[in-house]
C-alpha positions as CSV (number, residue, x, y, z in Angstrom):
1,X,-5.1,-24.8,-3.3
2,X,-3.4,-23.8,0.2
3,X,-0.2,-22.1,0.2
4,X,0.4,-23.1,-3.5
5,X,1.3,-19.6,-4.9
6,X,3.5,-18.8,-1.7
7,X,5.7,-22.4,-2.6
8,X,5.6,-21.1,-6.5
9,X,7.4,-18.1,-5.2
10,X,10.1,-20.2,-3.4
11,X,11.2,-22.9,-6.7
12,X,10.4,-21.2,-10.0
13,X,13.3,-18.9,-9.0
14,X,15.5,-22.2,-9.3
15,X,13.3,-25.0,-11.7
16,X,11.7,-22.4,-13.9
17,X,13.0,-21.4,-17.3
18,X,13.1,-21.6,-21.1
19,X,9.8,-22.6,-22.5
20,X,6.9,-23.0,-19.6
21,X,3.7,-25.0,-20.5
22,X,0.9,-24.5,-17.7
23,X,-0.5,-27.5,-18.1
24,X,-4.5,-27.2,-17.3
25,X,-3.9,-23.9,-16.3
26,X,-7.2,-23.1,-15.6
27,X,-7.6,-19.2,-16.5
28,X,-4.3,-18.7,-15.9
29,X,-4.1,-17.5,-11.6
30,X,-0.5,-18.2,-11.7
31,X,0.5,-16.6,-15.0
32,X,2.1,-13.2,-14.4
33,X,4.0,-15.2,-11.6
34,X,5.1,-17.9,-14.4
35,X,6.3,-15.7,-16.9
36,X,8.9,-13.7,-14.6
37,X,11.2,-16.6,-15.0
38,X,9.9,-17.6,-18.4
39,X,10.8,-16.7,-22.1
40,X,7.8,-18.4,-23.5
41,X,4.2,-19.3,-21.7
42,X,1.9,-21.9,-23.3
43,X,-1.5,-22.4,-21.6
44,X,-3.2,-25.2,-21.9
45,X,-6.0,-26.4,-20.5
46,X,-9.9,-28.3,-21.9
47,X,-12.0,-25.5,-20.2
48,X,-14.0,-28.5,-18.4
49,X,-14.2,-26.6,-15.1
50,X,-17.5,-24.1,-14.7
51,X,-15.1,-22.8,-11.6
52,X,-12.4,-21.8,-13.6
53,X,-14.2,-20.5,-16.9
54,X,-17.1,-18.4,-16.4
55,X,-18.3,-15.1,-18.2
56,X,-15.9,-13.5,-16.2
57,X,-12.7,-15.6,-16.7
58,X,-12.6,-16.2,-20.3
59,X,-8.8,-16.0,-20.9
60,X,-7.3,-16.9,-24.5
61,X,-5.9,-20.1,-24.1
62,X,-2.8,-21.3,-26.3
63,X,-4.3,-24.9,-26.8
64,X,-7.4,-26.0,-25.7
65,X,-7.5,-29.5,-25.5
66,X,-7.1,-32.8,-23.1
67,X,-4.5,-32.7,-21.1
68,X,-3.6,-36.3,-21.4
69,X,-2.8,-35.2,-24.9
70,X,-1.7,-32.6,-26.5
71,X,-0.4,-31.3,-29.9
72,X,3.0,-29.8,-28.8
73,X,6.1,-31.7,-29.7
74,X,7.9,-33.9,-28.2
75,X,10.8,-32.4,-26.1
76,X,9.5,-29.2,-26.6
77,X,9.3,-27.5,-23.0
78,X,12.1,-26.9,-20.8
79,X,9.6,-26.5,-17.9
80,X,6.1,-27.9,-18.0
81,X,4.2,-26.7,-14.2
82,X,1.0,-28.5,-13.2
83,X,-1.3,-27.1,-10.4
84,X,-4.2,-29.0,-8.5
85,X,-4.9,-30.6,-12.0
86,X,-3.6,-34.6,-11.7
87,X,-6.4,-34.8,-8.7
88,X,-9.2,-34.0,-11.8
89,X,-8.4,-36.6,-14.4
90,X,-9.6,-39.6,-14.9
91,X,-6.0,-41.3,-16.0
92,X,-3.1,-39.6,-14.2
93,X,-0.6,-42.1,-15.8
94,X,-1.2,-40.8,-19.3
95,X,-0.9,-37.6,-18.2
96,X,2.1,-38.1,-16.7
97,X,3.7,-39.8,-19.5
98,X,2.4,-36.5,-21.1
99,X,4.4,-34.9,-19.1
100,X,7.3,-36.4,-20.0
101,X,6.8,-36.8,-23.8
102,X,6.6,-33.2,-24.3
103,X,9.5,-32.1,-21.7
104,X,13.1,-31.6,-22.8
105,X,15.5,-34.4,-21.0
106,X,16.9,-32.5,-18.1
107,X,13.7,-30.4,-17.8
108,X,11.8,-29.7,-14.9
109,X,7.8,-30.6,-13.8
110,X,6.5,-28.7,-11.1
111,X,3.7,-30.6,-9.7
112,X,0.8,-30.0,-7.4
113,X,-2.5,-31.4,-5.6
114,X,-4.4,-32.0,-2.8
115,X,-3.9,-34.5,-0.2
116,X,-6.2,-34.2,2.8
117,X,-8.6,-31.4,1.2
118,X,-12.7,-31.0,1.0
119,X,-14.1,-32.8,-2.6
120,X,-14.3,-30.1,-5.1
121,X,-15.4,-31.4,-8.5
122,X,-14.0,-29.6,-11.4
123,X,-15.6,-30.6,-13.0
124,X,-14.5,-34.2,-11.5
125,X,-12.2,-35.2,-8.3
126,X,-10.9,-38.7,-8.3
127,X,-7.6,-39.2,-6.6
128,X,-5.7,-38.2,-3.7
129,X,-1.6,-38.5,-4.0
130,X,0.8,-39.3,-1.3
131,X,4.7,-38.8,-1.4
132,X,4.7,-42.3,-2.4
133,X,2.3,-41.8,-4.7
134,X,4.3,-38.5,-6.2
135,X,7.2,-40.8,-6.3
136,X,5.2,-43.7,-8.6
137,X,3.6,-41.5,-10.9
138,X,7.0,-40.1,-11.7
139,X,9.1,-43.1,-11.6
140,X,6.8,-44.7,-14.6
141,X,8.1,-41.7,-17.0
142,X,11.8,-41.3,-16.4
143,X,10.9,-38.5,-14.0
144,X,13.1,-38.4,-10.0
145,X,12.1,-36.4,-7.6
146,X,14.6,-33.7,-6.5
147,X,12.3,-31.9,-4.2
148,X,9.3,-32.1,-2.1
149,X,6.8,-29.3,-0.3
150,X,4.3,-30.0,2.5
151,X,1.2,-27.2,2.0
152,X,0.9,-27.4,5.9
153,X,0.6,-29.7,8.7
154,X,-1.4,-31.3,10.8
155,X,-2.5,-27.8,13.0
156,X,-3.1,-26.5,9.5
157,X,-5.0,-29.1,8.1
158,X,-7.5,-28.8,10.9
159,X,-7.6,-24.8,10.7
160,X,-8.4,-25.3,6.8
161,X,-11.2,-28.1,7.1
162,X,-12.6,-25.8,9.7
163,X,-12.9,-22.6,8.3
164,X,-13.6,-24.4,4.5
165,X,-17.0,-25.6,6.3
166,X,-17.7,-22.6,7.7
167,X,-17.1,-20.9,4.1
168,X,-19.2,-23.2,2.7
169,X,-22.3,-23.0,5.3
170,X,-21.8,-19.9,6.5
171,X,-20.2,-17.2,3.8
172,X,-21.4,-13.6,5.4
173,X,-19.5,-15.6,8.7
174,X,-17.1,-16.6,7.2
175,X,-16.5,-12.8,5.2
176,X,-16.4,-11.2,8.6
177,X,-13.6,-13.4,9.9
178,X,-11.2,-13.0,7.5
179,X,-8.8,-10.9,9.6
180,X,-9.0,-13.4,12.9
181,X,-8.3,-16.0,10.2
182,X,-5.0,-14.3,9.3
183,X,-3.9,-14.3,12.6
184,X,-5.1,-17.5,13.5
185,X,-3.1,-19.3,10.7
186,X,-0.1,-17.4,12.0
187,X,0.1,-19.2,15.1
188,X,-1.4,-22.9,13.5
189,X,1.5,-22.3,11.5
190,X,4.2,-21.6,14.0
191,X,2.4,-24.9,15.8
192,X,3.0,-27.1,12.9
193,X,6.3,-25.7,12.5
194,X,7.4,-26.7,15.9
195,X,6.4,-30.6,15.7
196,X,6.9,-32.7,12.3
197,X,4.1,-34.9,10.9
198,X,3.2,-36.7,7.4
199,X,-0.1,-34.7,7.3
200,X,-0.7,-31.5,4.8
201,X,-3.5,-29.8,2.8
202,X,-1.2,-30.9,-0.2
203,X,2.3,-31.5,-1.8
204,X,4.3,-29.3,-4.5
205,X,7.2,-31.7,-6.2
206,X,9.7,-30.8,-8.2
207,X,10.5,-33.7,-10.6
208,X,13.9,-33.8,-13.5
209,X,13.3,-35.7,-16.6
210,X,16.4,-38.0,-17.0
């Protein structure tokens, strides 16, 4: 997702530590990053997504099953991180309460998904999550909210739906913009920086079990 790995960069400095389970980790993009701040990284994910798993990403998972449930024990991680995963499963509450089952009181989720992104089945999308609905999921499992990311604003949300059409309909295009791109998102970034809106490609929260 947009501008995940470069808000990863800024909180697992601070919120990750200990025991990390990457919770539907997909083949693991985010791993190397993870494990700088980690003594111990469980993957975990069902291997449901033809995007993530193919002949060439066939990574040795710790525990391959549902994410909604899982054999590890209760309290077991000090950190549990979940990227562009809740969006994919049919219950997020169970997961959730997953979530918190399996983290260590005063541990930290690190939590992300879309918000105003393109459909992108893997190998299903069902929900879109607001700050308000960060804050419910989380409420329901002993979980607060200590801090909240926007991936982008409003400038950027246009620039992303833009250029994820034209990389969908038009990939040679596409491939031989990618250096306009980078420049263009420089200054749709400095514009969304400059003026303050609700709107983003997504949300990264940091949540504390209490």
């Amino acid at each position: 997702m947009f501008q995940t790995r470069e808000v990863l960069t800024s909180v697992l400095p601070k919120y990750c530590h200990g025991t990390v389970v990457d919770l539907g980790c997909g083949y693991g993009k985010y791993k190397g990053l993870i494990e700088q701040f980690s003594d111990k990284y469980i993957s975990v994910d069902n291997k449901s997504s033809a995007d993530q798993f193919n002949n060439n990403q066939t990574p040795n998972l710790d525990y391959v099953c549902d994410v909604s449930s899982t054999p590890l024990l209760d309290n077991y991680a000090d950190t549990v991180i979940c990227t562009e995963v809740i969006e994919h499963v049919p219950d997020p509450f169970k997961v959730m309460k997953e979530i918190s089952r399996i983290l260590k009181p005063g541990g930290y989720l690190i939590l992300s998904s879309g918000w105003l992104t393109p459909y992108h089945p893997e190998p299903k999308d069902y929900w879109r999550f607001s700050h308000e609905g960060y804050e419910e999921l989380c409420n329901r499992q002993n979980l607060k909210i200590v801090e909240s990311h926007k991936q982008g604003g409003f400038w950027i949300v246009i620039f992303f739906l833009f250029f994820r059409r034209l990389d969908l309909k038009h990939k040679k295009l596409y491939l031989k913009l990618i250096r306009p791109i980078n420049f263009i998102y420089k200054v749709v970034d400095y514009l969304d920086n400059s003026k303050k809106t609700m709107d983003s490609i997504g949300h990264l929260i940091i949540a504390k079990k209490v």
